[in-house]
N, C-alpha and C positions, 0 to 999 in steps of 0.2 A: 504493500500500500504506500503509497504518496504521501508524502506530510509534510508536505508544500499546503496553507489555505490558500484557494483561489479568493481573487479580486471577488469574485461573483458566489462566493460560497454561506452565503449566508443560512441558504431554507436546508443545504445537506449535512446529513448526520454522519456520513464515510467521507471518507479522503477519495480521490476519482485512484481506481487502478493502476498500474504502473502500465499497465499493456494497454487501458484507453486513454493515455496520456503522449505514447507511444504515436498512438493511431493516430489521435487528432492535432498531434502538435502540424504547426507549420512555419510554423518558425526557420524552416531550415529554406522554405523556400522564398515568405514573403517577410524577410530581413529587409530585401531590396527596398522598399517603399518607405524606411525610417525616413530619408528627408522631407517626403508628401507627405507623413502623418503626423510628424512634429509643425511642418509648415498649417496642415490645418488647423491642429493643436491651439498653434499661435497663434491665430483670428480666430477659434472658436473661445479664445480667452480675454482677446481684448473685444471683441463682442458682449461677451457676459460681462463684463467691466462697464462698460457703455452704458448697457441696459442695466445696470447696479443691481445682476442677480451676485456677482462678486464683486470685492471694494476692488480700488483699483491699486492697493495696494498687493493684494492678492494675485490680480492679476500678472502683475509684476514680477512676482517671486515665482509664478509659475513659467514666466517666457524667458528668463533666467534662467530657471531649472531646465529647459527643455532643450535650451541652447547648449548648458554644459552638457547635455546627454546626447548632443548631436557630436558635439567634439568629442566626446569619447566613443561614440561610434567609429568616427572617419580615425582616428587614431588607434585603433583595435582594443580599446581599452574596455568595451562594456561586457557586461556579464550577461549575455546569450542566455537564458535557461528556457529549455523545451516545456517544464513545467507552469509558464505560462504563455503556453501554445502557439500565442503569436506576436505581432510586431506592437501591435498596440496594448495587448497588456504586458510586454513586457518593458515598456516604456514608459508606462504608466504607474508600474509597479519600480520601477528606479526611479521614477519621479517624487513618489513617494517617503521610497529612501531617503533621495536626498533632502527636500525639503518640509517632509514632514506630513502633514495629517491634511493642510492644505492642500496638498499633490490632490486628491480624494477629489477636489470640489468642481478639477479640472471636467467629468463626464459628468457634470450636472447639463441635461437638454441634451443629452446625444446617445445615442446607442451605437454599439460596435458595427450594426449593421448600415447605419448611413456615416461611420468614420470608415468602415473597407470601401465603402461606395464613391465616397469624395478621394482616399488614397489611390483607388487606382483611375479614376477620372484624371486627378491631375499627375498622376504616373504617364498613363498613355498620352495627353494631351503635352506634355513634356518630349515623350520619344514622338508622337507623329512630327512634330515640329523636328527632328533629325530625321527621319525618313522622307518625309517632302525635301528638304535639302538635298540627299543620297540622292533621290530621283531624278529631281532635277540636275545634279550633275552628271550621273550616268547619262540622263538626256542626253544633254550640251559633247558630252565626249562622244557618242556613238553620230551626233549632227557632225561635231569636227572631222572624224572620221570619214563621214561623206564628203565634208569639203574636200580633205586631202585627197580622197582619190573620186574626184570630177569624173574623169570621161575615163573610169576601167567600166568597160564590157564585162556582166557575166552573164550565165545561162540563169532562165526564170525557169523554176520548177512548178507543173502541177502533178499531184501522184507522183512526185519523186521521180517524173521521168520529164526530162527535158520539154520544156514548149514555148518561149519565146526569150532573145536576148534583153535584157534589161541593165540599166546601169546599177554596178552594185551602189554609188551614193542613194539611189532610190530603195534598194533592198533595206540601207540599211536605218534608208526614215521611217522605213515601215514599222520599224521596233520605236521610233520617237513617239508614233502614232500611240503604239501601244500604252506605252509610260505615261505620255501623257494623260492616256485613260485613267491609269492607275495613279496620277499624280489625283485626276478630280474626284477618285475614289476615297483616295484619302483624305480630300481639302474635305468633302462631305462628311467624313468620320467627322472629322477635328470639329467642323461644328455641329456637331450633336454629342460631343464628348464635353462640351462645353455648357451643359445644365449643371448646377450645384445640387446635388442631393442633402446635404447636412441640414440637419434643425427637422428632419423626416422620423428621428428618432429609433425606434424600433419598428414600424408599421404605422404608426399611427399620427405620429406627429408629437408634440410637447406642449405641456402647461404653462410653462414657462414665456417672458411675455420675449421669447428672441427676435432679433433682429438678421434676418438672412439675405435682405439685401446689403448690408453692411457686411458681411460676411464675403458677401460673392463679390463684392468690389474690393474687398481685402485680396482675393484671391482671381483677381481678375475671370469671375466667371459673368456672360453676359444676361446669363436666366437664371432662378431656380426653378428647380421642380414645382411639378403643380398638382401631383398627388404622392402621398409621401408613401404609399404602398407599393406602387410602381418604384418609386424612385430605391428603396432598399432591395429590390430583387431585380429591376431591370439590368442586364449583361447586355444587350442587343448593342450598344459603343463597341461592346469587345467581340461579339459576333459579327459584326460591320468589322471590326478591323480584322478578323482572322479570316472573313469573306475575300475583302480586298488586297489579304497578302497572297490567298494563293492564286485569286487571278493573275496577282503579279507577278506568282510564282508561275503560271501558266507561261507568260510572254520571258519569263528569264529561262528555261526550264530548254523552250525553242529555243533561243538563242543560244545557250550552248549547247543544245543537239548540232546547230548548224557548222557553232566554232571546232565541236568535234569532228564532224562529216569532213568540213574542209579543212583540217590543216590532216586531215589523213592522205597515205600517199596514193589511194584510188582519186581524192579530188585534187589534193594538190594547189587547193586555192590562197591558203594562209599558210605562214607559218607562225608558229607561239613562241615568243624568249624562249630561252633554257631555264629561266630563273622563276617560270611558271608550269616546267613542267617536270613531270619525275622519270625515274628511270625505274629497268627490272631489276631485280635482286637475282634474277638468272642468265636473261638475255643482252647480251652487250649492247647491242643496237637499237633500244628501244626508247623513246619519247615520247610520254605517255599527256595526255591534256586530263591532267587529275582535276585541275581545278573547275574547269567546266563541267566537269563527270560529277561531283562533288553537289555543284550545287542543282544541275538536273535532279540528284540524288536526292538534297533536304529536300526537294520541291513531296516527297512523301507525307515527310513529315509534317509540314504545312498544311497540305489537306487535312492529315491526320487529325490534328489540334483542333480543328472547323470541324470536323465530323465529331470529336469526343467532346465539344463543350455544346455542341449543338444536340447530342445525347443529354447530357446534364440535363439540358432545361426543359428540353419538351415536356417535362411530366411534370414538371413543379408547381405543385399548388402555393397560391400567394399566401405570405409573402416571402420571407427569408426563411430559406431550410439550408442547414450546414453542407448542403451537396454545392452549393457556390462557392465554397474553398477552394473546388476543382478547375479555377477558373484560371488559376495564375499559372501554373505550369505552363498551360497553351499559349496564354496571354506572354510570358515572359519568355520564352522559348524563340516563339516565332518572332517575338522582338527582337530577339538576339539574330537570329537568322535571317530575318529581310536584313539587316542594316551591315550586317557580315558579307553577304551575298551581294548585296548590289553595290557596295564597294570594290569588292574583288573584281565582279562585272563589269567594272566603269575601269580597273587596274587591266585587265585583258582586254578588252576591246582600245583603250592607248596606244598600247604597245604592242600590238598584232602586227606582222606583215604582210604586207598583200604581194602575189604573188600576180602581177597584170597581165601578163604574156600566155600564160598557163589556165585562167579565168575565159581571154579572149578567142583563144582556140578553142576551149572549149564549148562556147558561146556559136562559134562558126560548125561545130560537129553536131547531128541529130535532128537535122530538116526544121530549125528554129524560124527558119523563113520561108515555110510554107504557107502562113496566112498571110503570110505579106505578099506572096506570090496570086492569091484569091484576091488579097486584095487589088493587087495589081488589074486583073482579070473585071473585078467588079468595075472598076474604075473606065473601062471601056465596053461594061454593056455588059456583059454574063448578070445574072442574079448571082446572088451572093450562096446558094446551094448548088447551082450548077457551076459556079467558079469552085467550089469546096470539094465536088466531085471530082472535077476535070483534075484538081491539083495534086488528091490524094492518088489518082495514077499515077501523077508524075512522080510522089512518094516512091510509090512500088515498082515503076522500070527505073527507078536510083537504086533502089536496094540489090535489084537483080543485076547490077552494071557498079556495085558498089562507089558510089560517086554521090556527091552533092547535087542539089538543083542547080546552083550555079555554077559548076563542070559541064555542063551537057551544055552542045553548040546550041547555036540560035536554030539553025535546022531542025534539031532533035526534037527543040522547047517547041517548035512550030505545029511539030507533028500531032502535037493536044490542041493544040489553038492557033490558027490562024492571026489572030489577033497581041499577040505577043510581038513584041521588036524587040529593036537592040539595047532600048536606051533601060529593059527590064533589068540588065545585071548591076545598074547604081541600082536599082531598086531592091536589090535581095541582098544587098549588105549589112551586116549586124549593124554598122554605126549609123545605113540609110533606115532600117526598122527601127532602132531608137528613135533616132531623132524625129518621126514622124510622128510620135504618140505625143502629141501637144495638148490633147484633151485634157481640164482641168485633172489632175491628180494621176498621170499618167506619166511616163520613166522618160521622157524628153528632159533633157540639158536645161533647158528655160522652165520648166518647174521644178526641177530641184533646186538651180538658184533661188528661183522665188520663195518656196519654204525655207533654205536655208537662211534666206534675206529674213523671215515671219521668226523665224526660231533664234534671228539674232548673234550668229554666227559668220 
């Protein structure tokens, strides 16, 4: 048995178990939020001062006390006990310590339940403000990367099998596209992370005459809550942000599939530093893209987290039931992993090399200018099915004569269409099929500068 009193031990006549003390501590996980809980601490004390439910001298000797018990956190010096299970009573319970019987008057108007509610509010509303940062620079470096390399030709994949030349700067705004989605996924987290829950109490709300919008402007929040039941059991901030890390995880996940694909020596299109990739413990000659492997890899566990906290709550009757402890692993994890990951991301996509010459010929191999051949055909009177027809022959007396469309003489090309001339072979060039896709948001030269002009690069 335990023989520890808890903070909360008043109505029980045993000491709690050692094995459910075991079970329910958290301490080991949600340490992390000591500066969120003493920062709320500290306007939920100069508040009660305000509103002279404490003098303000009281108040005083508690934001003192709470300050040296921040220093001795950040200096290793505080006494951690699992025996009171978490970050807030064990902070509370050394507050006490230090200053005495006062410490006590600090959780007058608040329950544990809307003080984890506000800690991890201003926890995540804290790291989303570095992950909007992280994304937007991965942004800005995957756009530079398009500047640098302007006019490299490569092959556009659909099905993974070659179908039309593209510039890779266009390939590779397609992922800015994405980011950005995921920058507005998040900007929409942040505000709705940005309600105040405290002064909600345990479910019900407080007696007491508090002041919460003084509160929320202490803690720069721009709403409180508006029902204080919701407000101690709603997660949905932290299901919006495990939503929108694995989309994000989705679009980082492709991208280094792709950084895999090409710097292998079937594609040949990039090459990685040395100083981002590993070697075999067997094979002499091996350079392996761990790091891109690596984070396709957490992209598991990211889901993972959205699908276990999304288990959590489906079944919870209101309001607070101790299954929302379960929240911070996910929450704190994937935190670590978005911000880990799309740095590394932003660190590989720098300092990639592109391989131009080995892109371009590839680009020019696998009939990538056969709609542009239809098109050709359109453009003088075929319908756009009977040019499609006519072309996909000329596909198959290529493959059987192993040769490109633009190998075979003007005679041969004639032999399908009359209507074919000479001046068709500019026409079936990888740099003449670029350059013709002018269409807003198409892989021509004059729209990528123009995004990259939008994107401020």
């Amino acid at each position: 048995m335990a023989g520890v009193n808890k903070l909360w031990g008043g109505r029980f006549a045993a000491h709690t178990a050692d094995s459910v003390e075991a079970f329910t501590a958290s301490i080991d996980v949600d340490a992390r939020l000591y500066r969120h809980d003493i920062e709320g601490s500290i306007a939920h004390a100069k508040m009660l001062a305000r509103q002279r439910i404490l003098s303000s001298r009281e108040a005083q000797k508690i934001v003192r006390g709470l300050r040296a018990i921040q220093r001795e956190i950040e200096s290793g010096r505080f006494p951690f006990s699992p025996a009171d299970e978490d970050i807030h009573m064990n902070i509370e319970r050394r507050l006490i310590q230090k200053i005495g019987r006062v410490g006590g008057k600090l959780h007058t108007a608040r329950s544990r339940n809307d003080q984890v509610a506000l800690d991890l509010r201003l926890y995540l509303r804290e790291e989303l403000e570095k992950i909007l940062g992280s994304l937007e620079g991965l942004k800005l470096e995957l756009a530079r990367g398009a500047k640098r390399h302007l006019n490299i030709i490569m092959p556009g994949y659909t099905h993974l099998q070659k179908a039309q030349p593209v510039l890779f700067s266009h390939h590779l705004l397609a992922y800015v596209e994405m980011l950005e989605r995921d920058r507005e996924r998040m900007s929409g987290c942040l505000e709705r992370v940005n309600d105040l829950p405290l002064g909600s109490g345990a479910l019900a709300g407080t007696t007491f005459p508090i002041d919460r919008a003084y509160v929320a402007k202490l803690l720069r929040f721009p709403r409180v809550s508006r029902n204080s039941i919701d407000a101690v059991s709603d997660r949905d901030f932290v299901l919006e942000f495990l939503s929108a890390s694995a989309i994000l995880f989705v679009h980082l996940s492709r991208l280094a599939e792709e950084i895999i694909l090409w710097s292998s020596q079937e594609f040949g299109f990039i090459e990685l530093p040395d100083r981002y990739c590993t070697g075999s413990s067997m094979m002499p000659q091996k350079k392996n893209p761990d790091v891109a492997e690596l984070i396709r890899g957490k992209t598991g566990r990211v889901f993972g987290h959205l699908h276990a906290l999304l288990t959590v709550m489906k079944g919870l009757p209101l309001a607070y039931n101790r299954d929302l402890q379960e929240d911070k692993v996910p929450l704190f994890d994937t935190v670590d992993t978005v911000k880990a990951s799309v740095e590394m991301m932003g660190e590989l996509v720098r300092w990639v090399k592109v391989k131009k010459e080995r892109m371009l010929a590839a680009a020019r191999d696998g009939f990538m200018n056969a709609t542009d051949l239809a098109d050709y055909l359109v453009n003088r009177g075929l319908s756009f099915r009977s040019a499609h027809a006519l072309v996909g022959k000329v596909v198959r007396f290529c493959l059987e004569r192993r040769c490109r469309i633009e190998q075979l003489s003007l005679n041969e090309l004639k032999r399908f269409s009359p209507k074919i001339e000479k001046d068709v072979y500019a026409y079936l060039t990888a740099e003449a099929a670029v350059r013709r896709r002018r269409a807003i948001g198409g892989t021509a030269l004059t729209n990528v500068r123009r995004r990259l002009k939008e994107i401020g690069v």
